[in-house]
C-alpha positions in Angstrom: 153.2 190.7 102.1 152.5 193.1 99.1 153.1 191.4 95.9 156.2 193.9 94.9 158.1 193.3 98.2 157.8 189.7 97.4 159.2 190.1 93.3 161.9 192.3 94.8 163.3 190.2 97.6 162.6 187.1 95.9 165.8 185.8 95.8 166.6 186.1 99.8 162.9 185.0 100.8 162.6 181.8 98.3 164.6 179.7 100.7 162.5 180.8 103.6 158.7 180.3 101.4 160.6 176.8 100.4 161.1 175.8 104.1 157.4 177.2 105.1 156.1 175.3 101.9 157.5 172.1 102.4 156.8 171.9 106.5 153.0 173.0 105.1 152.6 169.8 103.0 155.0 167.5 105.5 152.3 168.5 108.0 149.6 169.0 105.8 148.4 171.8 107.2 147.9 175.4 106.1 149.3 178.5 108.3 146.1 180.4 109.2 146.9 183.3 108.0 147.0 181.9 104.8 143.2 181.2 105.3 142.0 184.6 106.0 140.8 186.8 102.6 140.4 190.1 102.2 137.0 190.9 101.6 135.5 194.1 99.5 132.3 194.7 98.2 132.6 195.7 94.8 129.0 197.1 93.1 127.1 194.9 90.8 126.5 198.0 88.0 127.2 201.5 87.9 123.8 202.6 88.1 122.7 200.9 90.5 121.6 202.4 94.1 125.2 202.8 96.0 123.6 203.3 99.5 121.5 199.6 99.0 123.6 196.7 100.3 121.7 194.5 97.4 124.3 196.6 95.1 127.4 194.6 95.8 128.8 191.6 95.5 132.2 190.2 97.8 135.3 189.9 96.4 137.5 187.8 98.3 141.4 188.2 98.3 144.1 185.9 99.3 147.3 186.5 100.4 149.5 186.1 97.4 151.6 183.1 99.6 148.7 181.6 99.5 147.9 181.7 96.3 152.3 180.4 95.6 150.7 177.1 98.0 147.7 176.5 96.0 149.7 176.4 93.0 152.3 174.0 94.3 150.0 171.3 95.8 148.3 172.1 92.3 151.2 170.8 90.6 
């Protein structure tokens, strides 16, 4: 879920998240589609050879509903 669909239909999907959140830590378990990242290589330096895989580092994305989790158990 894109970040902007979430800030725009907050108000008729918080009672849902809620429900989702609370059966996550009743449970204590995570949905599995919160564990999955998105993963892009981003390059190290602009000069650096684009075409060598040494170039880039990951950079791993969660799913911002993830992210809303982590920062509940957090609290």
């Amino acid at each position: 879920m894109s970040t902007r669909l979430l800030k725009d239909c907050v108000d008729i999907l918080a009672p849902f998240f809620m429900e989702l959140f609370n059966q996550s830590l009743r449970t204590g378990s995570v949905p599995t589609v919160f564990k999955e990242a998105y993963i892009m290589p981003l390059i190290k330096k602009a000069d650096l050879d684009v075409y060598d895989v040494c170039s880039y580092h990951p950079i791993s994305n969660l799913p911002v509903l993830s992210k809303l989790l982590e920062r509940l158990v957090s609290q």
